[in-house]
N, C-alpha and C positions, 0 to 999 in steps of 0.2 A: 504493500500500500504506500509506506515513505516514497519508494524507489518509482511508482508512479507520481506520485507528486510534485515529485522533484524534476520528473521527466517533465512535465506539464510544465511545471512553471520555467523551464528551462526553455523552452519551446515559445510560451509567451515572452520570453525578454528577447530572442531572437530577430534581428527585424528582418522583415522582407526584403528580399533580394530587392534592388534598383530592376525596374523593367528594361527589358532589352529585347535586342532580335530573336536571343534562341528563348526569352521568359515576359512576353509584354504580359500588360497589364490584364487580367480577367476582366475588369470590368471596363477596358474602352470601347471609346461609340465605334460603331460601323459604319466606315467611312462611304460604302456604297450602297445600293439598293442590293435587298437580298434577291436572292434567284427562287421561281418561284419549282422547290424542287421537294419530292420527299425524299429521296434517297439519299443519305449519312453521306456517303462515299461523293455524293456529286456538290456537297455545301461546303462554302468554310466553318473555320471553327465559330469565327462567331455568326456565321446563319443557325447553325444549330444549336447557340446559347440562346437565341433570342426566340429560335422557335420554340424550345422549351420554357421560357419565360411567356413567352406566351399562351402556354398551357398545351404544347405538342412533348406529354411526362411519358408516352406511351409509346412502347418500339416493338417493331414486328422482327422475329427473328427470321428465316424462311432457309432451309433445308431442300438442295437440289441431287445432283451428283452428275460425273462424269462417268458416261455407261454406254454400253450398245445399245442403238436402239432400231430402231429401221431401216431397211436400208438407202434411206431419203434424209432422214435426221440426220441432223447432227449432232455429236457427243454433248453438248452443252443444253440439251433438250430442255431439263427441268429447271434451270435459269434463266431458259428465252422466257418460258411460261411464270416462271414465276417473277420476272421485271415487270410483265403486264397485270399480275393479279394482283399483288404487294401494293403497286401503285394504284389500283382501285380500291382496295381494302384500307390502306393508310387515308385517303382523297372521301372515301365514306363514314370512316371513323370522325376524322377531321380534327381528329387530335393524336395522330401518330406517326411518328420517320418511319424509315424503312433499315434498318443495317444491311452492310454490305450481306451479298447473300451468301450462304455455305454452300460451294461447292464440292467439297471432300466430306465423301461418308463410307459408311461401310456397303462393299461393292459384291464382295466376295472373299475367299481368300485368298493371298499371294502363292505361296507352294505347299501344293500342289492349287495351282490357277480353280476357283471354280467362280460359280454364280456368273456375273458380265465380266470377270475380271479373266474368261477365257477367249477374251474378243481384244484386239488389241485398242490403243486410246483409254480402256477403262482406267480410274484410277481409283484405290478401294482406301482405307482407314481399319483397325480394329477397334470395335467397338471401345473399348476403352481410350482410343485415342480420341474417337468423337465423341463420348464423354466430356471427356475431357478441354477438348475443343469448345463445347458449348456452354461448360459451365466456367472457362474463360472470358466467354464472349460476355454470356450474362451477368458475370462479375464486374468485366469493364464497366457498360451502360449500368450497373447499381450503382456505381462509383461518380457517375456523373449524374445521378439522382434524378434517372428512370424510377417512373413508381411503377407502370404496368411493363413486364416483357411477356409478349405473344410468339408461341413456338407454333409453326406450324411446316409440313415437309409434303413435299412432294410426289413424292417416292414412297414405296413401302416401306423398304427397308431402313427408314430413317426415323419411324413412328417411334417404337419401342424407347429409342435411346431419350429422343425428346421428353417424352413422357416419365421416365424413369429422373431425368435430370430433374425437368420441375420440380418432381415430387420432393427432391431432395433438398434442392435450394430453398424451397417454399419450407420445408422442414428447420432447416439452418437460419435461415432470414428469420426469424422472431418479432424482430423488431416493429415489423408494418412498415417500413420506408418501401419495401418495394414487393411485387407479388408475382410468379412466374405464372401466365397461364397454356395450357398445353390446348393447343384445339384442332381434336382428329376430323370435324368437319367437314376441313377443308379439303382433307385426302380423301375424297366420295367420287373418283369415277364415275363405278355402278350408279352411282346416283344421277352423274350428269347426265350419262348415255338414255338412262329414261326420260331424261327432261329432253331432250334430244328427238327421242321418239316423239315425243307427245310434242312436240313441233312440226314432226311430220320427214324428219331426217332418220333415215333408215340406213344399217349398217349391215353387210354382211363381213364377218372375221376373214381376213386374208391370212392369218398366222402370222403377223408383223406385231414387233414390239412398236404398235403405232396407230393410229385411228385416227376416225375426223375432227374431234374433239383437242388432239394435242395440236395436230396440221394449223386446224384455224387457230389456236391461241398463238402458233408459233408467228404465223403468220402476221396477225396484225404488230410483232415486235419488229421481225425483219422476215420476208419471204424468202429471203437465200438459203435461212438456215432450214429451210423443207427442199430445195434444191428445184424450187418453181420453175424456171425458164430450161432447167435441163432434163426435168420431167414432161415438161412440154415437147422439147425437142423428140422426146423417146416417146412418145405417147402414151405416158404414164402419169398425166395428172388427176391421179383419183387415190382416195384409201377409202379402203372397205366399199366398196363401191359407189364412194361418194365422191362427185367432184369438186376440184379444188382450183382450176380454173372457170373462169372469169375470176381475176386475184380478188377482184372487188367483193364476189360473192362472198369469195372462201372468207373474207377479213371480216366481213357484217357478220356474219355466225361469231368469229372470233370473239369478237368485241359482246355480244350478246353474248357468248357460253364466260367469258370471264365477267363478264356484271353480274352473271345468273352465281359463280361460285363466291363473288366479292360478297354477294348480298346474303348468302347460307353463311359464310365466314365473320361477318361483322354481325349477322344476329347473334350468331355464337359466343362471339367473346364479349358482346353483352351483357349477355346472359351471365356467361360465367363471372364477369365482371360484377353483375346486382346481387350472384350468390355468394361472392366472396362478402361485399358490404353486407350483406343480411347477416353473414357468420359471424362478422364483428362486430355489428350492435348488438346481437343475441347473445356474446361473447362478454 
């Protein structure tokens, strides 16, 4: 107890470094107009002070990978899609950034090669790295006094570990300064593809790690990464036997199948958000 006290007060007579290039000042103005952005990785530091001063306390975590996937896709599948979804869920929320997104998770195993990590481009993590990984991440942004972090992944393989971390962090965290929520929601395929039907978009399985649903969210980020114009060329602009040109068409689905998941995912973490306030006034 002495031996902190003395730390403390040792610490108070200390005085702050002089601001400088490599330590300015926390609280100067922003010399320019902020951008108007949600993603962490694309603001300065002080756009992202001011947007959490402005009450943006809430950060979406988002979980992709680097995997085989069709052979039209690109490795970077689950990050085309989730730049587009992130950015409608933070923009619906209206009070949340986005962090850079995770692109390394568990893929498979290294040796002997299984799961997508026997296709070359994959890149895999052991579960305990991405653990790990994430309960970094989530430490960072507590550190800079996120109250809500929102996990949610893209991919199967990525549920489990998110879900195990909250629990833990949310265990350790005591305090109330900040709260992990995990939300399997937003990983509902099966889910889209019926909403899908019931629009009148009919699929037959080709055996591809790939459908109409991933095509048009890729699409409305960048059309290259579905390989549009050389699917064209080959006469292969369809999945499941849906087409995917006219780009314009395929992009209107897109943009409609990612409002349809933004808007399942933001009731979500609503939700989970009024039960966690309920536990703690009933608390």
């Amino acid at each position: 107890m002495l031996t902190a006290l003395l730390a403390a007060f040792v610490l108070a007579q200390t005085p702050a470094p002089k601001p400088s290039a490599a330590n300015p000042d926390p609280n100067m103005p922003r010399p320019i107009a902020a951008r108007d952005s949600v993603f962490i990785e694309e603001l300065t530091w002080l756009e992202v002070r001011d947007a959490m001063r402005a009450g943006k306390t809430t950060v979406i975590v988002a979980t992709g990978g680097i995997e085989q996937n069709g052979p039209y896709l690109a490795l970077d599948k689950h990050q085309v899609v989730l730049r587009a979804t992130t950015e409608a869920i933070a923009r619906k929320l209206g009070n949340a950034l986005v962090a850079p997104i995770v692109a390394f998770v568990p893929e498979g195993n290294i040796e002997p090669p299984s799961g997508h990590m026997r296709f070359p481009g994959t890149i895999t993590l052991t579960d305990d790295t991405y653990k790990r990984l994430l309960t970094d991440i989530a430490a960072s942004l507590r550190a800079h006094k996120f109250t809500d972090i929102v996990f949610i992944g893209d991919s199967g393989g990525n549920q489990d570990g998110m879900k195990e971390v909250a629990s833990t962090l949310n265990a350790a965290w005591t305090d109330g300064k900040t709260r992990v929520h995990f939300i399997p929601e937003y990983y509902d395929y099966p889910g889209v593809q019926k909403w899908l039907e019931s629009q009148g978009v009919q699929q037959t399985n080709e055996g591809h790690h790939d459908d109409f649903q991933i095509t048009a969210e890729m699409m409305v980020v960048d059309p290259t990464t579905v390989r549009l114009q050389e699917r064209i060329a080959a006469g292969k602009a369809s999945i499941n036997g849906v087409p995917i040109a006219p780009a314009e068409k395929a992009i209107e689905w897109g943009k409609k199948i990612v409002d349809y998941r933004a808007e399942i995912t933001v009731k979500a973490i609503r939700e989970k958000m009024a039960q966690v306030r309920t536990s703690k006034s009933q608390g």
